[in-house]
mmCIF entry with sequence, helices, sheets and N, C-alpha, C, O atoms, coordinates in Angstrom:
data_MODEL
# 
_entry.id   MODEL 
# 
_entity.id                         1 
_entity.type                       polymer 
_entity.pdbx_number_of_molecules   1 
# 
_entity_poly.entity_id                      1 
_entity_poly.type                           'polypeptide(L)' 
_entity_poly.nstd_linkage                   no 
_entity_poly.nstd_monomer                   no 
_entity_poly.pdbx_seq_one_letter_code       
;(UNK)(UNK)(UNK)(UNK)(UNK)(UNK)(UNK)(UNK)(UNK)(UNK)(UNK)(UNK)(UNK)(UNK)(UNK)(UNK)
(UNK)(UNK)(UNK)(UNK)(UNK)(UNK)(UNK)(UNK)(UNK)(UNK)(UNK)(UNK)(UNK)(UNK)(UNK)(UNK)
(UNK)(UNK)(UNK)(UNK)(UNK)(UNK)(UNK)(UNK)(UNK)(UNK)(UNK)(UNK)(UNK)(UNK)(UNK)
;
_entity_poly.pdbx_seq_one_letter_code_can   XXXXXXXXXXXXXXXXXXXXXXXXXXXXXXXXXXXXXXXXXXXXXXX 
_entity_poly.pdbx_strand_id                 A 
# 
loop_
_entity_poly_seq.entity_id 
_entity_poly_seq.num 
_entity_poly_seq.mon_id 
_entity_poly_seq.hetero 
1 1  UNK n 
1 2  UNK n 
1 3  UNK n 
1 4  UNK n 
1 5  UNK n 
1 6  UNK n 
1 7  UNK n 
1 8  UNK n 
1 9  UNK n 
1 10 UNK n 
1 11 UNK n 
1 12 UNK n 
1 13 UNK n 
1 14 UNK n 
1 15 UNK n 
1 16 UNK n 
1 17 UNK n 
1 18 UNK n 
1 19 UNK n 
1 20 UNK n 
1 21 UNK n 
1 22 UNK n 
1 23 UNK n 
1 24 UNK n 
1 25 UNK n 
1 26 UNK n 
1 27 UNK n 
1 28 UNK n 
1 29 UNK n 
1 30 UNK n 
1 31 UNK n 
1 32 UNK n 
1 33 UNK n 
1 34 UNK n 
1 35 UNK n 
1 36 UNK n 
1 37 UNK n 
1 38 UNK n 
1 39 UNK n 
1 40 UNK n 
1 41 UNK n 
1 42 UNK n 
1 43 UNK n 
1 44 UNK n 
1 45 UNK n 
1 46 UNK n 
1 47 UNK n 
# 
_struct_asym.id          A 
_struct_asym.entity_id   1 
# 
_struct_conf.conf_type_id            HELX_P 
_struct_conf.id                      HELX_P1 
_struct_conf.pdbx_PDB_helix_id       AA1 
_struct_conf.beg_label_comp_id       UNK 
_struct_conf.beg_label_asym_id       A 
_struct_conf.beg_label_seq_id        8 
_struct_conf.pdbx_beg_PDB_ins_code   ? 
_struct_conf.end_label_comp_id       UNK 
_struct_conf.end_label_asym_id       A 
_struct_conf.end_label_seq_id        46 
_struct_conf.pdbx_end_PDB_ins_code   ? 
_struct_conf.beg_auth_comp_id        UNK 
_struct_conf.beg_auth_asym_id        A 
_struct_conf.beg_auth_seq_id         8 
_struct_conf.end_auth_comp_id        UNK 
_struct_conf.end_auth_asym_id        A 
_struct_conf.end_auth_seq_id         46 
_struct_conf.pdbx_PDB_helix_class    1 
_struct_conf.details                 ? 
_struct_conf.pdbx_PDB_helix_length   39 
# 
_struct_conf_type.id          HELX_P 
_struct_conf_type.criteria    ? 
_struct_conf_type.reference   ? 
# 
loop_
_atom_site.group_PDB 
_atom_site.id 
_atom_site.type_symbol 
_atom_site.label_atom_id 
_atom_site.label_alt_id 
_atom_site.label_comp_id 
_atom_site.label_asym_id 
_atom_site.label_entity_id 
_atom_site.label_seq_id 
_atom_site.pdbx_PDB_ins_code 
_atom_site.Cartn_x 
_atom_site.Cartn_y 
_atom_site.Cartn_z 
_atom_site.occupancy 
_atom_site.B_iso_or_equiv 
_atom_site.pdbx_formal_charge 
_atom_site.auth_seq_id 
_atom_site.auth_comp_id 
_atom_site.auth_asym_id 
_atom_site.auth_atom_id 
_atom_site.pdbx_PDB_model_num 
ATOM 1   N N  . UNK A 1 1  ? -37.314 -43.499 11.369 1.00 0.00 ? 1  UNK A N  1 
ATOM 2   C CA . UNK A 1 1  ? -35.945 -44.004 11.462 1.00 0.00 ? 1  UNK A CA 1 
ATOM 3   C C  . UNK A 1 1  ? -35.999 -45.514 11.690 1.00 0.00 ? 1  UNK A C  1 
ATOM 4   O O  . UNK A 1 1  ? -36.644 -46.046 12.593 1.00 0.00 ? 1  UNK A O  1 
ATOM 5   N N  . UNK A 1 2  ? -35.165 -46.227 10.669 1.00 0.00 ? 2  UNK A N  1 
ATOM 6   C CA . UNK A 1 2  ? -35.035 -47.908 10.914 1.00 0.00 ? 2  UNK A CA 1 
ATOM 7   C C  . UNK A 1 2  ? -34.514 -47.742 12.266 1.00 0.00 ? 2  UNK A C  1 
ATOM 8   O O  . UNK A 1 2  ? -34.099 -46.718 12.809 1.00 0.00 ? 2  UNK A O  1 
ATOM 9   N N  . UNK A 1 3  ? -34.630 -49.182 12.809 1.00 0.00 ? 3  UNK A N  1 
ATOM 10  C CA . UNK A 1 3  ? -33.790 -49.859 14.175 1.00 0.00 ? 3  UNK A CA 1 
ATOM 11  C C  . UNK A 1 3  ? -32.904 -49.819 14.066 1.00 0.00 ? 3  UNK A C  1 
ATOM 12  O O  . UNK A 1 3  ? -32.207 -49.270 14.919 1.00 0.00 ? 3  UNK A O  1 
ATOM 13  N N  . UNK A 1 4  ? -32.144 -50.619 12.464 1.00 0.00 ? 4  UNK A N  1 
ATOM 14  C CA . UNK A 1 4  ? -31.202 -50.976 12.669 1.00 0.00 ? 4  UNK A CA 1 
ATOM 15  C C  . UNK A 1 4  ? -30.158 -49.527 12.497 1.00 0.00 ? 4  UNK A C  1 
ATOM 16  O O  . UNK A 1 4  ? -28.993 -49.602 12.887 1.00 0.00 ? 4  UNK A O  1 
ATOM 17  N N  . UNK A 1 5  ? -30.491 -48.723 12.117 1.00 0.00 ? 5  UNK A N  1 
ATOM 18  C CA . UNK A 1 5  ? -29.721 -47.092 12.320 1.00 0.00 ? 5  UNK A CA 1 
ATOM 19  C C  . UNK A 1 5  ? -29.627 -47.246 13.739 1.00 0.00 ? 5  UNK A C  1 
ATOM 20  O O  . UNK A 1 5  ? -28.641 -47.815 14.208 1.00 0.00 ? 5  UNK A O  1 
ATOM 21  N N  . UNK A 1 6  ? -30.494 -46.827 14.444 1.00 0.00 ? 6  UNK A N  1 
ATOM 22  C CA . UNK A 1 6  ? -30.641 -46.286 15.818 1.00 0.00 ? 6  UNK A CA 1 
ATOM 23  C C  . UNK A 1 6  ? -29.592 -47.373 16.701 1.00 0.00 ? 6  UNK A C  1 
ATOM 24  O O  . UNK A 1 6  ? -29.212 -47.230 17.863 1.00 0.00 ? 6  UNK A O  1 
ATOM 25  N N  . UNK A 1 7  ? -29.273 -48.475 15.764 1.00 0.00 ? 7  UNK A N  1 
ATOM 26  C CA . UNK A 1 7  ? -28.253 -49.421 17.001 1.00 0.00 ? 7  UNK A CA 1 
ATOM 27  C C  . UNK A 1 7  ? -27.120 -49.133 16.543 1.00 0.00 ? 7  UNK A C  1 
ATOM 28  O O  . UNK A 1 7  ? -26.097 -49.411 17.168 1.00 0.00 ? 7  UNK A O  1 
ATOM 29  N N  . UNK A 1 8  ? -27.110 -48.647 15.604 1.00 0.00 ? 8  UNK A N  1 
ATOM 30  C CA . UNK A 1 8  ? -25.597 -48.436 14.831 1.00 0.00 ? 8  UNK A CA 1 
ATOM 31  C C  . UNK A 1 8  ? -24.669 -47.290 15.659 1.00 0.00 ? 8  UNK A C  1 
ATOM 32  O O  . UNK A 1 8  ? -23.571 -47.341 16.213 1.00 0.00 ? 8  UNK A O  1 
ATOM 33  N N  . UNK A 1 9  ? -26.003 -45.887 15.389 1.00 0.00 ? 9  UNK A N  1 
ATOM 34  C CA . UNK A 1 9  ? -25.111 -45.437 16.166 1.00 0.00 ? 9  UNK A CA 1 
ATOM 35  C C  . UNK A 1 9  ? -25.373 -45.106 17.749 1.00 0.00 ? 9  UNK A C  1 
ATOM 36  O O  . UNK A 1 9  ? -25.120 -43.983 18.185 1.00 0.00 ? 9  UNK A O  1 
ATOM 37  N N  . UNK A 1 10 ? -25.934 -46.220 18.648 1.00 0.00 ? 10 UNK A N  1 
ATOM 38  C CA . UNK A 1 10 ? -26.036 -46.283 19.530 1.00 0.00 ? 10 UNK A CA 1 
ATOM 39  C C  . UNK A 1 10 ? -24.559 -47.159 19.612 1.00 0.00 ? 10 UNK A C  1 
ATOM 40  O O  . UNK A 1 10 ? -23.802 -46.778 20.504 1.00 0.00 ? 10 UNK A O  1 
ATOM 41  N N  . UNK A 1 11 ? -24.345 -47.671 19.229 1.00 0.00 ? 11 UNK A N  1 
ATOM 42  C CA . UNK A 1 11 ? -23.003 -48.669 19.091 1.00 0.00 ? 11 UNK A CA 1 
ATOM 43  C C  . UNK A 1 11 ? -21.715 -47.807 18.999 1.00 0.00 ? 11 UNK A C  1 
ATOM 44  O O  . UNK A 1 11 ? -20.651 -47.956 19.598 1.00 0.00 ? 11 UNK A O  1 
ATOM 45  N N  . UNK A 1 12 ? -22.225 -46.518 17.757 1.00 0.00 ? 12 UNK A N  1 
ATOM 46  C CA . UNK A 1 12 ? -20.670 -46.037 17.577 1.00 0.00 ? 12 UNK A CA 1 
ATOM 47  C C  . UNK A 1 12 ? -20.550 -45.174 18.982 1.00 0.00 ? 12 UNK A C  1 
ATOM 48  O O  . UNK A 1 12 ? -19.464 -45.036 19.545 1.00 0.00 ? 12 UNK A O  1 
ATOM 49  N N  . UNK A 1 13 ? -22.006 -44.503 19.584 1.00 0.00 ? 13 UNK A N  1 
ATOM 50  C CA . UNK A 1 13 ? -21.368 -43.678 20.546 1.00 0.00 ? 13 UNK A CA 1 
ATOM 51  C C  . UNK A 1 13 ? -21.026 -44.743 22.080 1.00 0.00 ? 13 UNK A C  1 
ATOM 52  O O  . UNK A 1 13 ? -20.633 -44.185 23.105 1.00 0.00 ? 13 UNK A O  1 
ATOM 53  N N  . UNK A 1 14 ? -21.213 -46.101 22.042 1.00 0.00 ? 14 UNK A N  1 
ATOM 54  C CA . UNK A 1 14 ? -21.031 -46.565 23.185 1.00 0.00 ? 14 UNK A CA 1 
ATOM 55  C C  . UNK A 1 14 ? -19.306 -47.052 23.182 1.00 0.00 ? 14 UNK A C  1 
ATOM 56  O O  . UNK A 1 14 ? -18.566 -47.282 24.139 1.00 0.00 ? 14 UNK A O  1 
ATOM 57  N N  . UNK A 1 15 ? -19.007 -47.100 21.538 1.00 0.00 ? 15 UNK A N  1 
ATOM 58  C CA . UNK A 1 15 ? -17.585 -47.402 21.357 1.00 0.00 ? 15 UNK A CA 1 
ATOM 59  C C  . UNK A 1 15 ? -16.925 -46.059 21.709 1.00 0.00 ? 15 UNK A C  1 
ATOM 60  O O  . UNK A 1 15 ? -16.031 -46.239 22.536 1.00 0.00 ? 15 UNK A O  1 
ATOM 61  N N  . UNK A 1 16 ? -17.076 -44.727 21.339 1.00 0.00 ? 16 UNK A N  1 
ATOM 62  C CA . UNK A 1 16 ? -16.589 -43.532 21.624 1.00 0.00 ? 16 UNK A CA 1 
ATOM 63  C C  . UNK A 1 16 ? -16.375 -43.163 22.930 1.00 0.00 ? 16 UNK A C  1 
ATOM 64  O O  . UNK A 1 16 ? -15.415 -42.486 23.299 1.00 0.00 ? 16 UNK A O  1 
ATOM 65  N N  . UNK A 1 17 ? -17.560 -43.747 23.893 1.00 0.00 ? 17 UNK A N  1 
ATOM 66  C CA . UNK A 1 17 ? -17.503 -43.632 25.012 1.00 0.00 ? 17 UNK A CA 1 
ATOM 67  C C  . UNK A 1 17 ? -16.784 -44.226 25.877 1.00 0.00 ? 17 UNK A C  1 
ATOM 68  O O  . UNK A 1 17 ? -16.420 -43.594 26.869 1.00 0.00 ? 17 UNK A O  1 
ATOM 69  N N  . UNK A 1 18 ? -16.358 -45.776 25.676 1.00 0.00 ? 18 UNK A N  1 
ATOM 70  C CA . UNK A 1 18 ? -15.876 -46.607 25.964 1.00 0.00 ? 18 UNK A CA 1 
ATOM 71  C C  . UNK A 1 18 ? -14.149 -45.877 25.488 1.00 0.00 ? 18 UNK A C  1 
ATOM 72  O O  . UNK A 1 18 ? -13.463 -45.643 26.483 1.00 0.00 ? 18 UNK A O  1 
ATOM 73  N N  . UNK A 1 19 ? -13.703 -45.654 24.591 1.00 0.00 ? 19 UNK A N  1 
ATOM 74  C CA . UNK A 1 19 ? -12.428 -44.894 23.775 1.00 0.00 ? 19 UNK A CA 1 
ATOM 75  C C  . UNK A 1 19 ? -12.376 -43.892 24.676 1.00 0.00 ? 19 UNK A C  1 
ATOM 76  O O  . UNK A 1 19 ? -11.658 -44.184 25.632 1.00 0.00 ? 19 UNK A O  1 
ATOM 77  N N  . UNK A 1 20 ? -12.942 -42.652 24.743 1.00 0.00 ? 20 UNK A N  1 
ATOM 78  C CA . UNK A 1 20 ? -13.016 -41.665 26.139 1.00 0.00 ? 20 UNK A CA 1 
ATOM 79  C C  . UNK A 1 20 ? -12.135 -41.986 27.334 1.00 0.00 ? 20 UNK A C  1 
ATOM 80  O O  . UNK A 1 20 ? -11.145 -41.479 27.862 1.00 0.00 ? 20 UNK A O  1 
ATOM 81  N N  . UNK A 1 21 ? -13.138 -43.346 27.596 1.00 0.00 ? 21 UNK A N  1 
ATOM 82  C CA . UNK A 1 21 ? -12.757 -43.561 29.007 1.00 0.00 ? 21 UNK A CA 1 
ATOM 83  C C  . UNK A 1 21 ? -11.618 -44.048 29.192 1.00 0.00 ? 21 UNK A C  1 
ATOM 84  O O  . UNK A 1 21 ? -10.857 -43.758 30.115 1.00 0.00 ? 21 UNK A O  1 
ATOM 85  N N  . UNK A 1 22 ? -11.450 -44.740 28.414 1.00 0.00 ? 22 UNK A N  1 
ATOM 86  C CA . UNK A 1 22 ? -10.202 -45.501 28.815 1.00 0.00 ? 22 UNK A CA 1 
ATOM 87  C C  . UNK A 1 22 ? -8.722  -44.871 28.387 1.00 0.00 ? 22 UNK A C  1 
ATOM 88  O O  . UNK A 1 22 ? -7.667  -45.051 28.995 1.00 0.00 ? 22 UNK A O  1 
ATOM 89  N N  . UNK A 1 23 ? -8.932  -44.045 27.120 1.00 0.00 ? 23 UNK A N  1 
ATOM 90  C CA . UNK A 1 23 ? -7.879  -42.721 26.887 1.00 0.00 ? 23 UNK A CA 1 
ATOM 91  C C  . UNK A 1 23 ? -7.914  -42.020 28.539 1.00 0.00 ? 23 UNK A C  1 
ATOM 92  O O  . UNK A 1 23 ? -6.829  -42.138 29.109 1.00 0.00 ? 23 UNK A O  1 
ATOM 93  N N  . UNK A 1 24 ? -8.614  -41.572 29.064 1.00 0.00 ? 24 UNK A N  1 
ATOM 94  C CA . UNK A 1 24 ? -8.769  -40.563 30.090 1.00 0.00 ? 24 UNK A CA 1 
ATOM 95  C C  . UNK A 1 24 ? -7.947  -41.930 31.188 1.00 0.00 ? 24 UNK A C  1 
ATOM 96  O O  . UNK A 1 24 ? -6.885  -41.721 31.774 1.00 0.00 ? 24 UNK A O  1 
ATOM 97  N N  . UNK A 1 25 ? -8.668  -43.195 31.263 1.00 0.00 ? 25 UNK A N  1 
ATOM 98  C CA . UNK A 1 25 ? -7.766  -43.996 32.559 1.00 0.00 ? 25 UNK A CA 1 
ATOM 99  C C  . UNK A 1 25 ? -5.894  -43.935 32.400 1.00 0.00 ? 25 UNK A C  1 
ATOM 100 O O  . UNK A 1 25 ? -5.006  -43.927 33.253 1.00 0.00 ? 25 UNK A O  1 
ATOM 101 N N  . UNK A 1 26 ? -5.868  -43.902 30.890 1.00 0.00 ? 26 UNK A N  1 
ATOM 102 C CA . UNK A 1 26 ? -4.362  -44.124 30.555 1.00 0.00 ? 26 UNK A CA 1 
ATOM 103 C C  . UNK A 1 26 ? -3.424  -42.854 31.380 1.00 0.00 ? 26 UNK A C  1 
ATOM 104 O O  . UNK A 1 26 ? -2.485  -42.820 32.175 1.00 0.00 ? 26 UNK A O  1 
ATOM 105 N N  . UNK A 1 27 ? -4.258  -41.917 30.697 1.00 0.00 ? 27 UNK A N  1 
ATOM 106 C CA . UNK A 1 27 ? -3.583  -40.642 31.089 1.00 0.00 ? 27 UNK A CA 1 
ATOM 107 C C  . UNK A 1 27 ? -3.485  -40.736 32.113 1.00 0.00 ? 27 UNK A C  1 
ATOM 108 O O  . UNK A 1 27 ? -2.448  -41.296 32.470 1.00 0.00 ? 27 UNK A O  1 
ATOM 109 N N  . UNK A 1 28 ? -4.362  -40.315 33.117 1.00 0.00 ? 28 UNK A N  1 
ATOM 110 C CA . UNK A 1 28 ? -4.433  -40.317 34.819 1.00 0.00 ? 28 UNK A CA 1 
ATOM 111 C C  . UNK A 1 28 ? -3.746  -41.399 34.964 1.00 0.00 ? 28 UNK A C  1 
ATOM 112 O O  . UNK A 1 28 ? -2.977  -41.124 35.885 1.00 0.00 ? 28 UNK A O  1 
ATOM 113 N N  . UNK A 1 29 ? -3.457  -42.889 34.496 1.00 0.00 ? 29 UNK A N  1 
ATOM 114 C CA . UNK A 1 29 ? -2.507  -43.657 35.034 1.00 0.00 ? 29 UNK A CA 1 
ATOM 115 C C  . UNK A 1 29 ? -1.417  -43.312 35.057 1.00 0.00 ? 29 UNK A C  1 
ATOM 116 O O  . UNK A 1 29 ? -0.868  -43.355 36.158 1.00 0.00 ? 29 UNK A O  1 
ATOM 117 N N  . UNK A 1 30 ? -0.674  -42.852 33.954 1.00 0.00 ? 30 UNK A N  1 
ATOM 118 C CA . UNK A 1 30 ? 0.511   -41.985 33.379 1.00 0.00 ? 30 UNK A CA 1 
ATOM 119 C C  . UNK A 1 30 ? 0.874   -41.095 34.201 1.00 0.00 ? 30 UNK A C  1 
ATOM 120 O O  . UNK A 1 30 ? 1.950   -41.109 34.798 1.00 0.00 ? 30 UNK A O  1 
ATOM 121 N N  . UNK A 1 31 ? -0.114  -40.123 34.319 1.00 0.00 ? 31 UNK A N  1 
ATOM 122 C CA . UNK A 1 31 ? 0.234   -38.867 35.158 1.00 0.00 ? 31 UNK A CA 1 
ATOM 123 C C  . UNK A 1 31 ? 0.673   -39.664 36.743 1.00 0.00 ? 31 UNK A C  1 
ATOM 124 O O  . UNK A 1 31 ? 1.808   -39.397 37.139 1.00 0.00 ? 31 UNK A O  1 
ATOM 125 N N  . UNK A 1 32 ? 0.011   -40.399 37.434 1.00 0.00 ? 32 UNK A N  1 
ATOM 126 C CA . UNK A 1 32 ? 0.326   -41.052 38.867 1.00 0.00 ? 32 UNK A CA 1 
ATOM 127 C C  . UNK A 1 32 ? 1.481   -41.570 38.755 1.00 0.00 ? 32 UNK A C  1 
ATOM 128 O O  . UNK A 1 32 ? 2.327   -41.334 39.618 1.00 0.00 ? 32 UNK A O  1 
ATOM 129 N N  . UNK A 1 33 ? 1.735   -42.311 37.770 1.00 0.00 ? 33 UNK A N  1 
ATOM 130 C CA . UNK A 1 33 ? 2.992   -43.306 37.640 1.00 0.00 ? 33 UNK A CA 1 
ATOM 131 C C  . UNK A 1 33 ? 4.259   -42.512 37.804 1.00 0.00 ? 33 UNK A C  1 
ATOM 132 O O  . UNK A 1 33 ? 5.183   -42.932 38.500 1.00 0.00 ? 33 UNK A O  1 
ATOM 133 N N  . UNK A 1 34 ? 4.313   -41.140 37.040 1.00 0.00 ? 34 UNK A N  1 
ATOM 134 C CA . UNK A 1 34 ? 5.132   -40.176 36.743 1.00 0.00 ? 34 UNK A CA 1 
ATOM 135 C C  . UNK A 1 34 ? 5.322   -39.654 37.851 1.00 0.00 ? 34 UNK A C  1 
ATOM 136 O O  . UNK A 1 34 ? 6.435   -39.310 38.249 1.00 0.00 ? 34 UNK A O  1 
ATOM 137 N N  . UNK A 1 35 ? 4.248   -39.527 38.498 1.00 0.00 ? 35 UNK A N  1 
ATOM 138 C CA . UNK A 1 35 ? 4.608   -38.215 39.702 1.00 0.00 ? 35 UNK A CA 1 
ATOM 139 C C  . UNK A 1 35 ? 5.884   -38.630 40.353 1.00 0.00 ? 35 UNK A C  1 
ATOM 140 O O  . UNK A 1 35 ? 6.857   -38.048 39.875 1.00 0.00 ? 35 UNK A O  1 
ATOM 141 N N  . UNK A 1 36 ? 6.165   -39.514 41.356 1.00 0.00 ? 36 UNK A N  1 
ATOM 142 C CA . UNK A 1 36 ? 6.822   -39.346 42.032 1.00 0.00 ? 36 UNK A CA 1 
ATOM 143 C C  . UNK A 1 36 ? 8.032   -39.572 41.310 1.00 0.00 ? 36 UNK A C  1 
ATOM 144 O O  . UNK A 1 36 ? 8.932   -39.229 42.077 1.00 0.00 ? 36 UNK A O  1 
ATOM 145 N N  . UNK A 1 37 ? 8.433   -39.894 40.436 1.00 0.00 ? 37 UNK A N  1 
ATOM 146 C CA . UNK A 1 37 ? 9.741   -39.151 39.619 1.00 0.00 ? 37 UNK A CA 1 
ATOM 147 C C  . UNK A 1 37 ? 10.012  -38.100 39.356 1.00 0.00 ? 37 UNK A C  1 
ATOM 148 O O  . UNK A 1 37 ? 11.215  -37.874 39.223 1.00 0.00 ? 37 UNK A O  1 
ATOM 149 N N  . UNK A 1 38 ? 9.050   -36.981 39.159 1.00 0.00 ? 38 UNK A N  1 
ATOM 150 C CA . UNK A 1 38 ? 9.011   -36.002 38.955 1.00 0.00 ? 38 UNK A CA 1 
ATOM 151 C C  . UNK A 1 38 ? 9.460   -35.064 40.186 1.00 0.00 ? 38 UNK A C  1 
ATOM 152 O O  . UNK A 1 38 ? 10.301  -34.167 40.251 1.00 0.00 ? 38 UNK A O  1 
ATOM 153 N N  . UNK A 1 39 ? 8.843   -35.449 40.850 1.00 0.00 ? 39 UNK A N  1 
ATOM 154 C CA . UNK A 1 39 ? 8.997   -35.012 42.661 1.00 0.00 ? 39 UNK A CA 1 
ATOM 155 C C  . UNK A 1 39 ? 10.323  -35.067 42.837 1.00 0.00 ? 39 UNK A C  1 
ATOM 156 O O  . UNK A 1 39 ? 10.973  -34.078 43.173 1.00 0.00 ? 39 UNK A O  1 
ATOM 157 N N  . UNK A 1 40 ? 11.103  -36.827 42.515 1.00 0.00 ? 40 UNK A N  1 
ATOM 158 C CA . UNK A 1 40 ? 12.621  -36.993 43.255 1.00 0.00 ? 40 UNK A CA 1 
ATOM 159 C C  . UNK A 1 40 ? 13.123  -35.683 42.384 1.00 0.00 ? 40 UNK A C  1 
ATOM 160 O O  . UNK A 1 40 ? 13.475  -34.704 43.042 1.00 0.00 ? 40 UNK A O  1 
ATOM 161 N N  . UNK A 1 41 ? 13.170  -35.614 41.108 1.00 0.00 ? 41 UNK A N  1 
ATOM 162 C CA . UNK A 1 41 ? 14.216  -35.029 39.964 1.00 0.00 ? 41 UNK A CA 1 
ATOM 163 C C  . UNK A 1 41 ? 13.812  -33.314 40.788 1.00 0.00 ? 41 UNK A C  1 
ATOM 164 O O  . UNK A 1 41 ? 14.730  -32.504 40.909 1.00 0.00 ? 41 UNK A O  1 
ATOM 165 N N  . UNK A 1 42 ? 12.948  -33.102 41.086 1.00 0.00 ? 42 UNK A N  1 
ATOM 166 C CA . UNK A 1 42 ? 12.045  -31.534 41.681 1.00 0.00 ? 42 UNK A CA 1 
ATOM 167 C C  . UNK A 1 42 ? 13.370  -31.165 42.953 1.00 0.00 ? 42 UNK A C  1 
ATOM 168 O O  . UNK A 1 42 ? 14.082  -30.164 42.869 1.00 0.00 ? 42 UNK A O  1 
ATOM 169 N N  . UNK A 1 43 ? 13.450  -31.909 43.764 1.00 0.00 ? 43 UNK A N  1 
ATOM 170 C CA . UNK A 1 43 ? 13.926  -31.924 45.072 1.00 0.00 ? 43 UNK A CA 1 
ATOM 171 C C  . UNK A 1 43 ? 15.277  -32.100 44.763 1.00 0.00 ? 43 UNK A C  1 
ATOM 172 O O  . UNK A 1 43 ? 16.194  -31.462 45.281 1.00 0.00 ? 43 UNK A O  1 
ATOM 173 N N  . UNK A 1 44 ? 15.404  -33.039 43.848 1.00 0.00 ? 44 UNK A N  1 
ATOM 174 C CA . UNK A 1 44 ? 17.212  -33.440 43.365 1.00 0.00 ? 44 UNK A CA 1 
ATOM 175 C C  . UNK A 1 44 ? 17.393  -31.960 42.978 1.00 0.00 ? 44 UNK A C  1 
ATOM 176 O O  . UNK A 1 44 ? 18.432  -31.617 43.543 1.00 0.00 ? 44 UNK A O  1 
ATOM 177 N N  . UNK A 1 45 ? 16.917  -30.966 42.326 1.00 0.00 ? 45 UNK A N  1 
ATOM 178 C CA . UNK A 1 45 ? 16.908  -30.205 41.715 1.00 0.00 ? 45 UNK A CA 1 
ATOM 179 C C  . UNK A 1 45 ? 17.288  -28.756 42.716 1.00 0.00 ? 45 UNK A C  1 
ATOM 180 O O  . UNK A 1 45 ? 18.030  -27.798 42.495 1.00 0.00 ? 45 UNK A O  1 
ATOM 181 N N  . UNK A 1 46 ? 16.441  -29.098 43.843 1.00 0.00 ? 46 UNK A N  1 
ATOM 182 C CA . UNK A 1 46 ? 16.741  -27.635 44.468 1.00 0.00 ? 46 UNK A CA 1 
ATOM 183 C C  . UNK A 1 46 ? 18.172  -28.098 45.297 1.00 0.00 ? 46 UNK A C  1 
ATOM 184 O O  . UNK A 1 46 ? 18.881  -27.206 45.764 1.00 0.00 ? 46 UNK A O  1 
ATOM 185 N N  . UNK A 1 47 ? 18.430  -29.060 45.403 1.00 0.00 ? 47 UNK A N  1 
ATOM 186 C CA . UNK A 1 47 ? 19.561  -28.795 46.698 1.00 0.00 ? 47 UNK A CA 1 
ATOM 187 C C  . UNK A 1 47 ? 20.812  -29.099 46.142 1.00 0.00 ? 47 UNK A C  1 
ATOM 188 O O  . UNK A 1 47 ? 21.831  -29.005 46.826 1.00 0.00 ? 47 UNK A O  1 
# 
């Protein structure tokens, strides 16, 4: 196997990985941001 393969897709999986992570930070940011709206509208809701 050439080098220059082995960096390529050492590259695509460090970009994939990098894409992963930061999809996954968005979400979990999203989800936190949301909560406590969710909570007031929850509570607005029962009473």
């Amino acid at each position: 196997m050439s080098q220059t393969s082995r960096d390529t897709r050492k590259t695509y999986r460090h970009g994939l990985l990098w894409f992963v992570a930061l999809w996954l930070l968005g979400v979990t940011g999203t989800a936190l941001l949301v909560l406590p709206f969710h909570l007031l509208v929850t509570a607005a809701m029962h009473h």
